[in-house]
C-alpha positions as CSV (number, residue, x, y, z in Angstrom):
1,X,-62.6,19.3,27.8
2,X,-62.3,22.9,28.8
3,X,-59.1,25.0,27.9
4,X,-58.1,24.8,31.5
5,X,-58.4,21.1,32.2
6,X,-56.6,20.6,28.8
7,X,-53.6,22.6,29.7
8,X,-53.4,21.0,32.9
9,X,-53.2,17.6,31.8
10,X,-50.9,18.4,29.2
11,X,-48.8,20.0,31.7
12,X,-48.4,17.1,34.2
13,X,-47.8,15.1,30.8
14,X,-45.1,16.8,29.5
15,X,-43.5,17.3,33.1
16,X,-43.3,13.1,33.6
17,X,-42.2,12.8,30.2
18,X,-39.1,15.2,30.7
19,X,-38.9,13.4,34.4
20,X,-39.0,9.8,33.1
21,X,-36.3,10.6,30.6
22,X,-34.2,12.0,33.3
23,X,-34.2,15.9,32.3
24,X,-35.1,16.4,35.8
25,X,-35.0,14.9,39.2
26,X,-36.5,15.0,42.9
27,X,-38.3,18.2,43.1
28,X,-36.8,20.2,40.9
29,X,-37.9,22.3,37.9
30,X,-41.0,23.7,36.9
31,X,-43.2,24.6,34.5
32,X,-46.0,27.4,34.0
33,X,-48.6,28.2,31.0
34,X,-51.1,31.1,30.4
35,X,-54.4,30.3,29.6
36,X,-56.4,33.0,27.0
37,X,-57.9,34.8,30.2
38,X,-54.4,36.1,31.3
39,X,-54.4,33.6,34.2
40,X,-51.4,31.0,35.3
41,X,-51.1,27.3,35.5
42,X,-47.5,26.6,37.2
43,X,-46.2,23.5,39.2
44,X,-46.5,23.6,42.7
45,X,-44.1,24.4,45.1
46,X,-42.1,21.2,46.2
47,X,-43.5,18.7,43.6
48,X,-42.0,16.2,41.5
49,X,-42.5,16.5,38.0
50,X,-43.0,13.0,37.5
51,X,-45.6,12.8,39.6
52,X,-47.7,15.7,39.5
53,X,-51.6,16.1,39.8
54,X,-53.6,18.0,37.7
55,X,-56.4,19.0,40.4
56,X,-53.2,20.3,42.1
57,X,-51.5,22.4,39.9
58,X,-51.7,26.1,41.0
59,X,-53.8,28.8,39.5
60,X,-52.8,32.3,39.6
61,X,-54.9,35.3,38.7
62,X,-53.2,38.0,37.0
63,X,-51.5,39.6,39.7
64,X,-49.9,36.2,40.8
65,X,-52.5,35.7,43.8
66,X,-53.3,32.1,43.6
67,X,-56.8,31.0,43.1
68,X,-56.6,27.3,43.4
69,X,-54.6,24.3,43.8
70,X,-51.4,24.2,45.7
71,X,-48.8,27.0,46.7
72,X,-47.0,27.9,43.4
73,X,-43.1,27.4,43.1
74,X,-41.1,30.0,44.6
75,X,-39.3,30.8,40.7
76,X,-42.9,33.2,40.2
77,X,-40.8,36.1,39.4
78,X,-38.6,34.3,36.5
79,X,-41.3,33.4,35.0
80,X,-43.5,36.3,34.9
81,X,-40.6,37.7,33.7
82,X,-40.8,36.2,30.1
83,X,-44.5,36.5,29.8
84,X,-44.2,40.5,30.8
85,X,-41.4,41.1,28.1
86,X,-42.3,38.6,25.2
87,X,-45.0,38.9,23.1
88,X,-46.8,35.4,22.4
89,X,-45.0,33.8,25.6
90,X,-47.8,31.0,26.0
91,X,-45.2,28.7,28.7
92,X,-42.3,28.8,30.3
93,X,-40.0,25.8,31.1
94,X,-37.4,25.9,33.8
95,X,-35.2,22.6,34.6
96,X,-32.4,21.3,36.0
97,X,-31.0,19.5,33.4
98,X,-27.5,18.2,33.8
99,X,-25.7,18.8,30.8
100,X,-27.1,22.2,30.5
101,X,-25.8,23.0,34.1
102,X,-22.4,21.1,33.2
103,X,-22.1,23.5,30.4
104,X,-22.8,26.6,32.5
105,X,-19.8,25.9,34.6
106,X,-17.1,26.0,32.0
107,X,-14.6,29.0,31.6
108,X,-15.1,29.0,28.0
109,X,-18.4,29.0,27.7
110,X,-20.0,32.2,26.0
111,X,-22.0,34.2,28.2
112,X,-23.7,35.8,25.6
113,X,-24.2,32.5,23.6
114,X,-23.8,29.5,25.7
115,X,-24.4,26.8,22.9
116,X,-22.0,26.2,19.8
117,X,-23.5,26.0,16.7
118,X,-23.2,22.4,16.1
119,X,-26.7,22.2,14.5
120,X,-29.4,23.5,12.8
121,X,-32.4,22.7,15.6
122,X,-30.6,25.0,18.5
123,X,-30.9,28.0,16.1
124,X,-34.2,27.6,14.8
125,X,-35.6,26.6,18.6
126,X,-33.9,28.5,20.7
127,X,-31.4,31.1,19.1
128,X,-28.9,32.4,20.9
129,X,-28.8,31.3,24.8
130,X,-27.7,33.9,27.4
131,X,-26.1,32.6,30.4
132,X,-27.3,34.8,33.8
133,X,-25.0,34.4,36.8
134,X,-25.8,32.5,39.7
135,X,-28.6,33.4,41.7
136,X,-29.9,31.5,45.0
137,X,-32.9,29.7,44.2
138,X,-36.1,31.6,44.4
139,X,-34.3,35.0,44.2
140,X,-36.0,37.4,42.8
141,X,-33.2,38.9,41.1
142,X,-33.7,36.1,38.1
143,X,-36.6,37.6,36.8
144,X,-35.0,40.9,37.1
145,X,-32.0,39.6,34.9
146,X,-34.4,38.1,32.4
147,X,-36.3,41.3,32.3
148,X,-33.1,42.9,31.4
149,X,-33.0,41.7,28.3
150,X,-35.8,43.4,27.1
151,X,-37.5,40.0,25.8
152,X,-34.1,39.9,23.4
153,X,-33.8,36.1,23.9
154,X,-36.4,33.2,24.5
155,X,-33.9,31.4,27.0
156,X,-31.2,31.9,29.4
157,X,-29.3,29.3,31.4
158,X,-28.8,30.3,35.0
159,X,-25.2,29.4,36.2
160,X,-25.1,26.3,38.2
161,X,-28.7,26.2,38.4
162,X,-30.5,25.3,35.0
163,X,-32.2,26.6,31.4
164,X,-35.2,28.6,31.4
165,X,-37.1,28.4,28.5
166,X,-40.3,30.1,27.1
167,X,-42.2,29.6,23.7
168,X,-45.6,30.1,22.4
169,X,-47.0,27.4,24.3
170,X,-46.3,24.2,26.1
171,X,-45.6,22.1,23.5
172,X,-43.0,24.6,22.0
173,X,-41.7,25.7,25.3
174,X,-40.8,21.6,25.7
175,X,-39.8,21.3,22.3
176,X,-37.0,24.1,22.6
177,X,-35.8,22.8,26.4
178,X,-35.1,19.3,25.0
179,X,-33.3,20.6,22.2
180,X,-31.4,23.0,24.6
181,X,-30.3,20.0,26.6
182,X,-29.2,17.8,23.9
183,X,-27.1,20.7,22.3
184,X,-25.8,20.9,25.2
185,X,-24.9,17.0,25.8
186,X,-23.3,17.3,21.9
187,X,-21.4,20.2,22.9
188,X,-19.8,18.4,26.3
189,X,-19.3,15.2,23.8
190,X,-17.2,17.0,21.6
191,X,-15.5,19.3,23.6
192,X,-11.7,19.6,23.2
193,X,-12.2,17.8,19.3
194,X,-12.4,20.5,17.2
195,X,-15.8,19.5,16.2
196,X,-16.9,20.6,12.8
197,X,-20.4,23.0,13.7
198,X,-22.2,24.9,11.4
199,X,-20.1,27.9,9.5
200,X,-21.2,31.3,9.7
201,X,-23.1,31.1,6.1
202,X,-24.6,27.8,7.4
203,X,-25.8,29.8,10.0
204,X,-27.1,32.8,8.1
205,X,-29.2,30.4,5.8
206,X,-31.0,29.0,8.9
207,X,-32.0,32.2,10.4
208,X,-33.0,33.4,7.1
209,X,-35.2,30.4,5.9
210,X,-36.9,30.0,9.0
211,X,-37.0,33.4,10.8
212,X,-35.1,32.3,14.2
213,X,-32.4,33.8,16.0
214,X,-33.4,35.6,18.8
């Protein structure tokens, strides 16, 4: 099996995986890789992620112009974004996952670290988790926020909207969105009880053993 035909079935996969667990719904969310030729694989425009088919998943050249399959989804820009200003960026996950989006409409909630340390996995997957304002869907103006920050974090959560996160490749980019959401859900669970997270040491250890944090 080719490269291409690989990632393609690994990306419809993944995408009914996150669907049948209920990460997503409908049509929303999406999800792009790069393949070693520079190109793009992303979910079309309109498309359920539970129901996606490989032959249909769009193929963009390396200006974005789409090659085959169906018309891309209109988040282009906020992905692009992440593979222009992080080195290594091999996918990008965007979804509209609820507890993520619950979390990004609380007062308290840090912009410039959205989850509390309540464990280990959030720090070594994802570090810390800017939160962007809102933006309508589609507008451009996401990628532009994600570009300014310089490729400083691997995910952002967009205000009402959802978690956008990129990794070295699909499998990690997944990885880290799953753990995004369930840090999340913990962090909605114990809100108001004075939960016990991780201390500042605790947290210095992590980073230091396994080279996360950003």
């Amino acid at each position: 099996m080719s490269e291409e035909a690989r990632l393609r079935e690994d990306i419809c996969r993944l995408a009914k995986s996150m669907f049948d667990r209920g990460l997503t719904c409908g049509a929303s969310g999406n999800i792009s890789a790069r393949l070693s030729d520079g190109t793009l694989l992303m979910t079309p425009t309109g498309s359920s992620m539970g129901f996606l088919d490989p032959a249909r998943i769009s193929h963009l050249d390396e200006h974005n112009q789409l090659l085959s399959g169906d018309k891309p989804t209109k988040e282009i820009p906020l992905h692009t974004a992440f593979y222009d200003t992080r080195t290594g960026t091999g996918a990008v996950v965007h979804l509209h996952s609820t507890h993520s989006v619950a979390l990004s409409m609380l007062p308290e909630t840090d912009p410039d670290d959205v989850l509390p340390p309540l464990t280990p996995y959030s720090i070594m997957r994802l570090g810390k988790v800017k939160l962007l304002p809102f933006f309508l869907p589609g507008d451009p103006g996401m990628g532009d926020a994600v570009r300014g920050l310089a490729g400083k974090r691997s995910a952002v959560l967009l205000a009402n909207h959802g978690p956008v996160v990129a990794g070295k490749d699909l499998w990690a980019a997944t990885y880290a969105m799953e753990e995004l959401e369930e840090t999340a859900k913990l962090a909605l669970l114990t809100h108001g009880r004075q939960p016990r997270g991780l201390t500042p040491d605790m947290i210095n250890q992590v980073v230091s053993k396994f080279g996360c944090g950003s």
